[in-house]
C-alpha positions in Angstrom: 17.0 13.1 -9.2 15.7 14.0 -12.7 13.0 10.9 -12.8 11.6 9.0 -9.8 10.7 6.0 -11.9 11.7 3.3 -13.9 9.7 1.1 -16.4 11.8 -2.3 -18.1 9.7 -3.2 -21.2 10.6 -5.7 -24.4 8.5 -6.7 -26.9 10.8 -9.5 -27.5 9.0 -10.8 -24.1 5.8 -11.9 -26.1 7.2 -13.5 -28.4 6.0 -16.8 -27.5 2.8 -18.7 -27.0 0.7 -21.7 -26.2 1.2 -23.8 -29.5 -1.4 -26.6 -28.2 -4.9 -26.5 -27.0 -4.7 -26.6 -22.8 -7.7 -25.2 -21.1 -5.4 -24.5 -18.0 -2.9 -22.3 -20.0 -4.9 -20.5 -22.6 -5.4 -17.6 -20.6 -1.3 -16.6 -20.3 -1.2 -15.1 -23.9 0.9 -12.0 -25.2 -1.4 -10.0 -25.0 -1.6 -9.2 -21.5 2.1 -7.3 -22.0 1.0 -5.4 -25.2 -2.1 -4.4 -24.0 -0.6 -3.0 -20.4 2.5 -1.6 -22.4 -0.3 0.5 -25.0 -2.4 1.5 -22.0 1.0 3.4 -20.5 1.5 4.9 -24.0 -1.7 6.2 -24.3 -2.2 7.9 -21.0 1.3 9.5 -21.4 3.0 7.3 -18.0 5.7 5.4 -20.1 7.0 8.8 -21.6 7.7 10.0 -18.1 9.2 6.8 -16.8 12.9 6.5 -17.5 13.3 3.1 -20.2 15.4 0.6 -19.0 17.3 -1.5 -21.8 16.4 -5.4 -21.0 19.6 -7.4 -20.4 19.6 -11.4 -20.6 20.1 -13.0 -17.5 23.7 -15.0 -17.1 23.5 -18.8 -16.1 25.2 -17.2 -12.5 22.2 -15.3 -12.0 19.9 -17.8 -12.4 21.9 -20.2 -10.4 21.0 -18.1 -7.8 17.9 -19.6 -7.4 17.5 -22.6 -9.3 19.4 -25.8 -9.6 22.3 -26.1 -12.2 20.1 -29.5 -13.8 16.6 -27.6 -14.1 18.5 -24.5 -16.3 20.2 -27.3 -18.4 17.5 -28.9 -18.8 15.3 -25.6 -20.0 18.6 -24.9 -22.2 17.4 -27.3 -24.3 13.7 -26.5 -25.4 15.0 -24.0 -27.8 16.3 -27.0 -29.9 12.8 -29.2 -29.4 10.2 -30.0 -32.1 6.1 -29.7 -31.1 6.2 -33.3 -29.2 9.1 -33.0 -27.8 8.2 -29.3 -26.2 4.8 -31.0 -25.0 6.4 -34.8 -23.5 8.9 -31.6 -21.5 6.1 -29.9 -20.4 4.0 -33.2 -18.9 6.6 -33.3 -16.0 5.0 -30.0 -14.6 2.3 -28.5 -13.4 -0.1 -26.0 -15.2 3.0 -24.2 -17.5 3.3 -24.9 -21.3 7.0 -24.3 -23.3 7.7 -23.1 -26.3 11.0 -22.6 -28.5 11.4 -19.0 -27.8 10.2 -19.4 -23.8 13.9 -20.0 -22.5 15.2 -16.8 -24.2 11.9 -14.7 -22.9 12.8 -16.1 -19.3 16.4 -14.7 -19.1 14.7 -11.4 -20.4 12.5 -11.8 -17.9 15.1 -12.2 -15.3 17.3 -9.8 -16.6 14.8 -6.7 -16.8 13.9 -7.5 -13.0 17.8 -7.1 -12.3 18.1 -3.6 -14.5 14.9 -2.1 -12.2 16.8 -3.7 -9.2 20.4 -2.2 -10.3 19.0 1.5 -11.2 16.8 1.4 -7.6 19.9 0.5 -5.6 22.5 3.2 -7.7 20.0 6.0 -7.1 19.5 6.4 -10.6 15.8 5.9 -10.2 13.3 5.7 -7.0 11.6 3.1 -7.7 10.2 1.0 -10.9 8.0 -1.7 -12.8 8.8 -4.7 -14.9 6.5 -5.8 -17.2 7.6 -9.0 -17.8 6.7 -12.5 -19.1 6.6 -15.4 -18.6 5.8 -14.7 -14.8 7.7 -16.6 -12.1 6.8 -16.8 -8.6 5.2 -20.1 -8.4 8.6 -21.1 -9.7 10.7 -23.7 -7.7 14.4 -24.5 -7.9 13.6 -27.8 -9.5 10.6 -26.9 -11.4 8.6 -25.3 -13.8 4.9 -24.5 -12.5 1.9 -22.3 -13.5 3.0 -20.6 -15.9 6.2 -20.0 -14.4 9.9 -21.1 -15.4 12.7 -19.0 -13.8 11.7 -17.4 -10.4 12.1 -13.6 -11.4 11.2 -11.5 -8.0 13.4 -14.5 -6.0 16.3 -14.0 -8.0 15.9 -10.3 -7.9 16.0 -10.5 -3.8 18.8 -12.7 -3.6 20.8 -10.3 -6.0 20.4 -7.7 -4.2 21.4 -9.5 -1.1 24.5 -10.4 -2.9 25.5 -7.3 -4.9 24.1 -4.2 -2.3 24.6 -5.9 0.7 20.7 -5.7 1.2 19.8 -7.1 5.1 16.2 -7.0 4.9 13.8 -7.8 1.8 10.0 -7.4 1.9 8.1 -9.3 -1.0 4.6 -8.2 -1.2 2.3 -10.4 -3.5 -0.6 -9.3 -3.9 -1.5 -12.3 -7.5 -4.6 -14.2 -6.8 -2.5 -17.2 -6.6 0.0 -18.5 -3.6 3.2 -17.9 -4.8 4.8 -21.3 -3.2 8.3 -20.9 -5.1 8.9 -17.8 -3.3 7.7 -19.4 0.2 10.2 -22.3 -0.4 13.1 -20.5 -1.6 12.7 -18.4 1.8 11.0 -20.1 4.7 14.1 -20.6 6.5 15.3 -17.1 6.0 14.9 -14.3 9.0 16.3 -11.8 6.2 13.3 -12.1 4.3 9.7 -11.2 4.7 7.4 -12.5 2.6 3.4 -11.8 2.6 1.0 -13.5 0.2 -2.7 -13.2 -0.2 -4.3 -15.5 -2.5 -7.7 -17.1 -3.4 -7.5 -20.5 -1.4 -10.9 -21.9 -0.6 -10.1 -24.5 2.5 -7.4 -25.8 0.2 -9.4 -26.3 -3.2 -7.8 -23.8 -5.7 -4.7 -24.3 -7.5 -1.6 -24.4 -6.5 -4.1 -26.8 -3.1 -1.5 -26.9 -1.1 -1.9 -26.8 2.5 1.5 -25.0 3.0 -0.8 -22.1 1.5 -2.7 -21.4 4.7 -2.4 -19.0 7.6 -0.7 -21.6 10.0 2.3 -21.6 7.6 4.9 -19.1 9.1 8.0 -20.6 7.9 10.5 -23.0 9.1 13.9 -22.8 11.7 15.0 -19.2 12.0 12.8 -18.3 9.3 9.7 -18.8 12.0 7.4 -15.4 11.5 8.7 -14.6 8.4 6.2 -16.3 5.9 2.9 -15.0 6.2 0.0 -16.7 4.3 -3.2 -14.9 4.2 -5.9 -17.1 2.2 -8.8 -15.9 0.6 -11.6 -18.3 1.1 -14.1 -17.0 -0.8 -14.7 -15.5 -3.9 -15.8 -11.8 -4.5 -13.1 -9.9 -2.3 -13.3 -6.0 -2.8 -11.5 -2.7 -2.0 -12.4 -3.3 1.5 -11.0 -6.5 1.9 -7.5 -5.9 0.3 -7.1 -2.7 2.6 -7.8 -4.5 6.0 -5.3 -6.7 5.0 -2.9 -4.3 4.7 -4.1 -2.2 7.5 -4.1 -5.1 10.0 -1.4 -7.7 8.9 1.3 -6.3 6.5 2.2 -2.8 7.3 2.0 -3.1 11.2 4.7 -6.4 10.6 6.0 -4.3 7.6 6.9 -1.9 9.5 8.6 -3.4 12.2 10.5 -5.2 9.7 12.0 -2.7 8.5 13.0 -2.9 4.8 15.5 -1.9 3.0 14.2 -3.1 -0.6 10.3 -3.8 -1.4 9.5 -6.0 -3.8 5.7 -6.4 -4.9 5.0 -9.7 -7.0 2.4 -7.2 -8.9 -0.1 -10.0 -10.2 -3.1 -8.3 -11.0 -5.1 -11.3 -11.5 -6.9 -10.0 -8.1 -8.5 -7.4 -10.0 -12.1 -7.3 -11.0 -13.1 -9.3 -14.0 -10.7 -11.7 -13.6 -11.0 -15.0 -14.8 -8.9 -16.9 -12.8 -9.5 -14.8 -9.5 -13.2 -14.2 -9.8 -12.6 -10.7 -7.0 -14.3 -7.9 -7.0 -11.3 -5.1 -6.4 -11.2 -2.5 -8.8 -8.2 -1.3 -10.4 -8.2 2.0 -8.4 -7.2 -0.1 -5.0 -3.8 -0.7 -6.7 -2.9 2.9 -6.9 -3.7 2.9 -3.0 -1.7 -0.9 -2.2 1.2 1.0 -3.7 1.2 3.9 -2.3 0.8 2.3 1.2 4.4 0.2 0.5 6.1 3.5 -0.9 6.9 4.6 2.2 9.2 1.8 3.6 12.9 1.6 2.8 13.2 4.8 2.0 10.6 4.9 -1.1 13.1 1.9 -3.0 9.9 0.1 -4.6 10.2 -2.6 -7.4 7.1 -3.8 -9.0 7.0 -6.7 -11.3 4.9 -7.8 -13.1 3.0 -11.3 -12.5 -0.7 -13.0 -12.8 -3.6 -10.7 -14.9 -5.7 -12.0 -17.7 -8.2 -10.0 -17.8 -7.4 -7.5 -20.9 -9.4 -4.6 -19.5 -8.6 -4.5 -15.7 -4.8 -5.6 -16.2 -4.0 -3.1 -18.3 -6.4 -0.4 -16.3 -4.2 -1.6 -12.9 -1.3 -1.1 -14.6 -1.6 2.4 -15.4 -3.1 2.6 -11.6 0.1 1.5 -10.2 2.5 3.2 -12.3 0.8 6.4 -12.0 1.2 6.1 -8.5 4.8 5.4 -7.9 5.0 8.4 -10.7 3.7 10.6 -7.3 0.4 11.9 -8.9 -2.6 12.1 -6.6 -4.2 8.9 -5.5 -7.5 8.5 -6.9 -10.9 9.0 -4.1 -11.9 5.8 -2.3 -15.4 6.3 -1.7 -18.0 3.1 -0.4 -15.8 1.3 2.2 -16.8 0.0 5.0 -15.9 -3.0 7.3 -14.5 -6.1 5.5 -16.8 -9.6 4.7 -17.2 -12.2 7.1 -14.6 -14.5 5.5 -12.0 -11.6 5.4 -12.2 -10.9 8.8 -11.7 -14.5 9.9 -8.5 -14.6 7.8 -6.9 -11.4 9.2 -8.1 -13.1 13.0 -6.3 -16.0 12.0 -2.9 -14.8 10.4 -2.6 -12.5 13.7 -2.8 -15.7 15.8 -0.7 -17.3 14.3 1.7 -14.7 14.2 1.2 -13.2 17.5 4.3 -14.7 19.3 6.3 -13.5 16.1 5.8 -10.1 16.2 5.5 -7.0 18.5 2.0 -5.9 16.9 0.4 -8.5 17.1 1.7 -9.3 21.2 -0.6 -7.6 23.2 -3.8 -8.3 21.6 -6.1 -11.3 22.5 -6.5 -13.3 19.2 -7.2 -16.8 18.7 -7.5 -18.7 15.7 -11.4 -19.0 14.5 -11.9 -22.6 15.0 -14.8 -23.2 12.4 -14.6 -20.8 9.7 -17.7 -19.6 8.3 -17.3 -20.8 4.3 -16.6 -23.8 6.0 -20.4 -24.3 7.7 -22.0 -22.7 4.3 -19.9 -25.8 2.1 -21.6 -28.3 4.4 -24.5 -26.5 4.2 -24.8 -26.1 0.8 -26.7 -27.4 -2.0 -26.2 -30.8 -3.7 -23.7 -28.8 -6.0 -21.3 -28.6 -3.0 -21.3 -25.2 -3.7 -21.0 -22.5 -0.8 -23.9 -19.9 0.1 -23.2 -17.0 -0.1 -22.5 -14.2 2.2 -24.9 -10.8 1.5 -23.1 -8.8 -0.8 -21.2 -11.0 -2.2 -21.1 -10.7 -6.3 -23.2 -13.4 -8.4 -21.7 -12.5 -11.5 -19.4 -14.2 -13.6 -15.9 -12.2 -14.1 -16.8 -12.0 -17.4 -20.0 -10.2 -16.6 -18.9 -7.5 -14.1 -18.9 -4.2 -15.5 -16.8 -1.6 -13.9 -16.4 2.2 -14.3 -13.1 3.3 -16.2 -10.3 4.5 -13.8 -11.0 8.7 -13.3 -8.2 10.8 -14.8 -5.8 11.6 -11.7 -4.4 15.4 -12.7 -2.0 16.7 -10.6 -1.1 20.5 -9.7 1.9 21.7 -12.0 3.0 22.6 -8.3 3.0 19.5 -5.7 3.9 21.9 -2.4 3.4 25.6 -1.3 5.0 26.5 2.0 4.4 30.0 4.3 6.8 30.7 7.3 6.7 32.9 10.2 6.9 36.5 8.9 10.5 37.6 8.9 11.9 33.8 8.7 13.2 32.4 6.1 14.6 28.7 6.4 15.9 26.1 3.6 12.9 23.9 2.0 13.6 21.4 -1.0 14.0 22.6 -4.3 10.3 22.7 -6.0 8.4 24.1 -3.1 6.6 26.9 -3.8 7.2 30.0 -1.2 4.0 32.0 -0.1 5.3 35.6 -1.2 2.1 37.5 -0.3 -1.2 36.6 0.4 -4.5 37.3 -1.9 -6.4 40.2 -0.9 -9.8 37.4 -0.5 -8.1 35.9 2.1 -6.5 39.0 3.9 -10.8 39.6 4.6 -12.0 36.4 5.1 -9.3 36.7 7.7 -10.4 40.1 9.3 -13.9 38.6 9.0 -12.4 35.0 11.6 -10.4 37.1 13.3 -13.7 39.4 14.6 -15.4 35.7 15.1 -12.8 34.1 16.5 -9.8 35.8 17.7 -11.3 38.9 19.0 -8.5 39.8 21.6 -5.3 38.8 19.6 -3.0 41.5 18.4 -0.1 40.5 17.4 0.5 40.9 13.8 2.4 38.4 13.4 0.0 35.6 15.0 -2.5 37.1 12.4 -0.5 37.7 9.9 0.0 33.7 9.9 -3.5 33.3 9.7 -3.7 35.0 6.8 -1.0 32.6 5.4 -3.2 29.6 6.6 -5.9 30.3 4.6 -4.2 31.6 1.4 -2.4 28.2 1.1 -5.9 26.6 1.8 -7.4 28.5 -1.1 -4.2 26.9 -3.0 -5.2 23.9 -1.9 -9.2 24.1 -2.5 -8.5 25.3 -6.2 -6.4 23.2 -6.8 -3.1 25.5 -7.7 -0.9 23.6 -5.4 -1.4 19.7 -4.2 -0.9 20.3 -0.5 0.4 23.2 2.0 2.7 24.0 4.7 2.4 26.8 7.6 4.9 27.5 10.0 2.1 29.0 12.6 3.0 30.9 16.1 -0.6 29.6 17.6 -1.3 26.0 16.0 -4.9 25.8 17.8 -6.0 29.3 16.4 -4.7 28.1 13.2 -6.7 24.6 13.2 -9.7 26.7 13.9 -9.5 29.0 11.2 -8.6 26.7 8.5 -11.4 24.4 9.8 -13.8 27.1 9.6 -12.9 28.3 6.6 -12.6 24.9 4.7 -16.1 23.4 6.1 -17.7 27.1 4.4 -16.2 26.6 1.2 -15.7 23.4 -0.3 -14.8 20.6 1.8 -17.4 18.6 1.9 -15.7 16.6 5.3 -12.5 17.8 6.5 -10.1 14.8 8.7 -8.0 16.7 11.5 -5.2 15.3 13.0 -3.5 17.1 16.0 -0.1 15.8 17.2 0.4 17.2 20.8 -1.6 18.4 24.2 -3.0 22.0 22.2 -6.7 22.8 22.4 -8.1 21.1 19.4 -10.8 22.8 17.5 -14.8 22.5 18.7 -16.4 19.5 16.7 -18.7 20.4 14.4 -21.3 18.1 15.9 -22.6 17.0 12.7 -19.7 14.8 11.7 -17.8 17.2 9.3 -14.8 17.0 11.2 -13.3 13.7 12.3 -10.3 15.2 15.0 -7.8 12.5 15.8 -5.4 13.8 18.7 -2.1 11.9 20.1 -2.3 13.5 23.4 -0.8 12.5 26.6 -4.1 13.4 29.0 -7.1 11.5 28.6 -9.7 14.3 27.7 -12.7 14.3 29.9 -16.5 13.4 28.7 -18.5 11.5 26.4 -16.3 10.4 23.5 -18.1 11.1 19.8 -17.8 8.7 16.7 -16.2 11.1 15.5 -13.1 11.6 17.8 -10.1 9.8 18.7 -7.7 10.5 21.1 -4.5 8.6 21.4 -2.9 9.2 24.7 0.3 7.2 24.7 4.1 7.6 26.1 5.9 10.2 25.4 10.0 9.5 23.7 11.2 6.9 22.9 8.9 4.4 24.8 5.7 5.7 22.8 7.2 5.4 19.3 6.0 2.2 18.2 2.5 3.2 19.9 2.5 6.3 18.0 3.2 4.3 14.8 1.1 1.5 15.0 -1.7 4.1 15.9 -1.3 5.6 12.6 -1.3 2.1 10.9 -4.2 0.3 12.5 -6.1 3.7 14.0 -5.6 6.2 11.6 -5.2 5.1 8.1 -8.6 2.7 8.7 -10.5 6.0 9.7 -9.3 8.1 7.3 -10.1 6.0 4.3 -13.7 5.0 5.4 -14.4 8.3 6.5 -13.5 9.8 3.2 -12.2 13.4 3.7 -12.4 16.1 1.1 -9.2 17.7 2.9 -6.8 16.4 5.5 -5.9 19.2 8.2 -2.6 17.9 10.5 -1.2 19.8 12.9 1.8 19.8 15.1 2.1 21.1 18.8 5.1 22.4 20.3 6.5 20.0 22.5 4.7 16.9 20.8 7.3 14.7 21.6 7.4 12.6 18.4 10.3 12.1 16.4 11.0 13.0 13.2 11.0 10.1 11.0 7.6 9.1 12.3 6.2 12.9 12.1 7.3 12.4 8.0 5.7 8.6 8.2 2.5 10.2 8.9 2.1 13.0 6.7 3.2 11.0 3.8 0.8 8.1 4.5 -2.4 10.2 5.4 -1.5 11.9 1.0 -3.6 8.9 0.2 -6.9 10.2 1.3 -8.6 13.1 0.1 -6.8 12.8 -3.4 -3.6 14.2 -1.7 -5.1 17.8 -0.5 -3.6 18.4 2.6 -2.6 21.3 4.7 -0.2 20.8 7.5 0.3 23.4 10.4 3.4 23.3 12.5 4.4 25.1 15.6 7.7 25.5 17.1 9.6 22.8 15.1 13.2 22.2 14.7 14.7 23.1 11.3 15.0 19.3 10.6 11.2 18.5 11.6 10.6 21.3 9.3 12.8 20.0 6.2 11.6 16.1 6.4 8.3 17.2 6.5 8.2 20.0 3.6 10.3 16.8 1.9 7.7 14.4 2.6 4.7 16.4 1.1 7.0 16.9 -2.2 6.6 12.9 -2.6 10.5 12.8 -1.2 10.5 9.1 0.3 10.6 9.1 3.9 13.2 8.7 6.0 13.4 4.6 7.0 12.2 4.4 10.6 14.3 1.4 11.6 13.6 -0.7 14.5 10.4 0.8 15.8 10.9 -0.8 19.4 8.7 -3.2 21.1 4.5 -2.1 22.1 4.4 -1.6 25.3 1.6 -3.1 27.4 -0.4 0.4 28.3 -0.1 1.9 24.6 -1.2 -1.3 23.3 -4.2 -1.5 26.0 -5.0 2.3 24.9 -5.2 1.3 21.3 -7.8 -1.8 21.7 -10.0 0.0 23.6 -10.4 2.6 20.9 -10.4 0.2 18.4 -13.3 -1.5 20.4 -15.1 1.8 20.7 -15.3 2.6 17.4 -15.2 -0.2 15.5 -18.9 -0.6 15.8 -19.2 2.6 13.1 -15.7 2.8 11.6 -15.9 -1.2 10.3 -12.6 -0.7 8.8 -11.1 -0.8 11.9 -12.2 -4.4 12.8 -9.3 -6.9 13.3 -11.6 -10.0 14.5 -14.8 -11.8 13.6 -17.3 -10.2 16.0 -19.7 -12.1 18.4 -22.8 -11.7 17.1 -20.7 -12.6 13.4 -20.3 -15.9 15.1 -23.7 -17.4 15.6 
């Protein structure tokens, strides 16, 4: 494929506007495209995005959705004077029309189509709209904030109808619940659809109670709507994560797409007026790259909510750039989520516990009396709510923010090293280890005499050598990530370790798939080692280790997979790695697909610096994971099977252990949270 991704842009799109004074709409302006379109100019993203031409959206296509008296009756605003475009607009909520609005919305429709056709013909990976007017708050009947055709709902069902689509995530991540998605697809069991969104016990817009965690959706749809409300203000990079940790991949996952939409509001951004969070822009590049590996990498982001001209435009660039495949930008400061969060993500998993596998084996109940709730009551004669500590005082207008870093990527993404004498097929782009520098051919003598005293074999050292030329690579930043077909894959853990910790990893996060010695610990918390093993090691446990001893086959899949999502990815992002070792053991015993899941998740961390050591693997293993660390999307896993009660039991109690440091791994309010 010559270009991974696809950007839909018209100017024609802001050609329309507020033409009375309404305090509730004078925030949607045209601005927020031009200003998100300039930003992808100037950093050089649009140039590498492949243009889509904007088409107009046919009355069929918006029939889809909406009713056949609603689209005549929006056909007509184009002919209507000042009052009559205002007396229209008084029959709905929060939206204002203008002559030109009808013509935009078709555009807007019709770009979402183009990314959907060019993702589902191959002729690009993935995408972003940047459309206006928005339109998930939308309804088949109804115009409503800000919102006249239903873009991302229209996009679904055409690609239900046209590509014979089965299953259809819709992220939506805008500060605001988008209700005329929920409606359109509460009954369906085809669709998944996830919303977070500033709620407040029911007191901000759209305050509807259907917006709340105990709406799951309706019939066979039952499961398939999941509401998780934001009752406070001031949510931050911590927050959003957990949420995705702990309630959308784990269902996301066992799901299974085959299309990912993300209603891409970025009124949830810092400095927001309307959404008053405290999530820098940076946390996009991350949401996105957590969704880009479901479905096979087929990603559609369109735009939504974001009125903020500085961090809309800023979390733009953030997404783009990452569905471009550069290197995700360092996530340094997090830590457990607020209070309020974690009663949310308690709450959703309640109520969605009988729904899904994930959620099953775990022993959630609702939280009864949420805290903002007690602070309200509790608060001054303002009504207004205490606050928790930590919780921003500033007006979104007053928060200043550092400027999303630069994110440089190698000119070469992946450098690979094979046994000597092997040669085997790797995807076009990866760089081939032809010889190794003469540095690392004597830091290797000087391991080997530390290390390895008794070993021999040229070969096994010879692959040492290779180890730590791709880590130097790696460290100076010549290639993004590595790839070392190793004879020994404990020696080879040790020496990159040792080597990585002397020079200029500052922490280094090891993951070891399979029953090999792992490494010693360094003690001093420079190593996290997670193992999947399949004997419980003996001893005291350290903060600093995690052992997953699960089921081997087929029964320990969807253990192995929901450790990574709920285990793994929390502990790697808190911890904060400067490099990402991963290993894998002969005789592991996990399958391919969810070997590639892993390594392509864990890029992420550590800005994408990752070395990955394999031992006695199958050409295929070998091919999807060389194909994963090139940014290829992963393979979909399909049905993931059901947890079984002792992987689930093993993964609670080292939740429970750790979660005590590692607060991104909590799931529930604690008990001493409660009083």
């Amino acid at each position: 494929m010559a270009a991974r991704t696809a950007l839909v842009y018209d100017e024609e799109m802001t050609r329309y506007k507020l033409l009375w004074v309404d305090p509730a709409c004078k925030v949607e302006v045209p601005e927020r495209l031009t200003v998100s379109y300039a930003a992808l100019k100037a950093r050089g993203l649009a140039a590498r995005c492949v243009a889509l031409p904007v088409r107009g959206a046919t009355d069929e296509d918006v029939l889809l959705v909406h009713s056949e008296e609603y689209l005549e009756a929006v056909k007509q605003t184009p002919h209507m004077d000042l009052e009559g475009l205002m007396k229209f607009t008084q029959q709905y909520g929060d939206v204002y029309f203008h002559p030109n609005i009808y013509h935009c919305a078709t555009l807007a429709i019709g770009a979402t189509l183009q990314l959907v056709d060019s993702v589902m013909t191959g002729k690009v990976r993935n995408g972003m709209a940047l459309v206006r007017p928005p339109g998930h708050h939308s309804q088949r009947s109804a115009a409503n904030g800000f919102c006249v055709f239903n873009n991302v709902a229209i996009a679904a069902l055409y690609a239900k109808k046209h590509y014979d689509v089965k299953r259809v995530l819709i992220v939506d991540w805008d500060i605001h619940h988008g209700q005329g998605v929920q409606y359109c697809f509460e009954e369906d069991p085809s669709v998944l659809y996830f919303s977070w969104h500033r709620y407040e016990h029911q007191s901000f817009w759209p305050n509807l109670q259907e917006s709340d965690y105990d709406t799951v959706g309706k019939g066979k749809g039952l499961g398939f709507n999941i509401n998780l409300p934001w009752n406070k203000v001031g949510m931050n990079n911590s927050d959003y994560l957990s949420a995705f940790f702990h309630v959308l991949l784990p269902v996301a996952y066992e799901f299974s797409p085959d299309l990912v939409f993300v209603s891409a509001g970025f009124d949830s951004a810092i400095g927001d007026p309307e959404g008053h969070m405290c999530a820098t822009p940076d946390v996009f590049a991350h949401l996105t790259h957590l969704l880009m590996s479901l479905a096979g990498g087929k990603l559609c982001a369109v735009l939504e909510g974001g009125y903020n001209l500085t961090s809309l435009p800023q979390s733009v660039c953030q997404t783009v750039q990452t569905l471009l495949g550069d290197p995700t930008p360092e996530m340094s400061g997090l830590d457990r989520p607020c209070l309020s969060a974690l009663e949310s993500i308690q709450n959703v998993r309640a109520a969605h516990h009988q729904y899904w596998s994930c959620f099953r084996h775990t022993a959630v109940v609702p939280v009864r009396e949420p805290s903002t709730k007690r602070c309200r009551s509790e608060g001054g004669e303002d009504g207004g709510e205490k606050r928790e500590e930590g919780e921003a005082e500033d007006k979104p207008e007053d928060l200043v923010w550092p400027e999303p870093l630069s994110r440089p990527a190698p000119a070469v993404r992946t450098a690979v090293a094979f046994l000597p004498g092997v040669r085997s097929s790797v995807p076009q782009g990866c760089q081939r280890l032809e010889e190794t520098s003469p540095a690392s051919a004597a830091i290797s003598e000087e391991l080997r005499d530390q290390l390895a005293k008794d070993v021999k074999d040229e070969k096994i050292l010879q692959c040492l050598t290779n180890v730590l030329s791709l880590l130097d690579k790696v460290e100076k930043k010549e290639v993004r990530n590595g790839l070392a077909v190793v004879s020994d894959v404990s020696l080879a853990a040790t020496f990159a370790l040792r080597h990585a910790l002397s020079s200029t990893a500052h922490r280094v996060l090891l993951v070891l798939v399979g029953d090999a010695e792992p490494p010693a610990d360094s003690g001093d918390g420079r190593v996290f080692l997670v193992q999947f093993c399949s004997k419980e090691p003996e001893g005291q446990k350290s903060l600093y280790y995690l052992p997953v001893c699960l089921k081997k086959g087929p029964a320990g899949r969807c253990g192995f997979v929901h450790a990574v999502l709920g285990l793994v990815l929390p502990l790697a992002y808190q911890y904060s790695p400067g490099l990402v070792l991963v290993a894998l053991a002969e005789g592991s015993g996990v399958d391919v697909a969810a070997w590639a899941q892993l390594t392509s998740l864990l890029q992420g961390v550590a800005q994408g610096r990752m070395l990955t050591l394999m031992q006695g693997c199958e050409e295929d293993t070998l091919r999807a994971t060389a194909a994963s660390l090139m940014g290829e999307p992963t393979s979909a896993l399909g049905p993931t099977g059901t947890l079984i009660p002792e992987d689930a039991r093993v993964l609670e109690r080292e939740r429970k252990r750790l979660q005590g440091r590692w607060g991104l791994l909590q799931t529930a309010v604690a008990a001493q949270d409660k009083n």
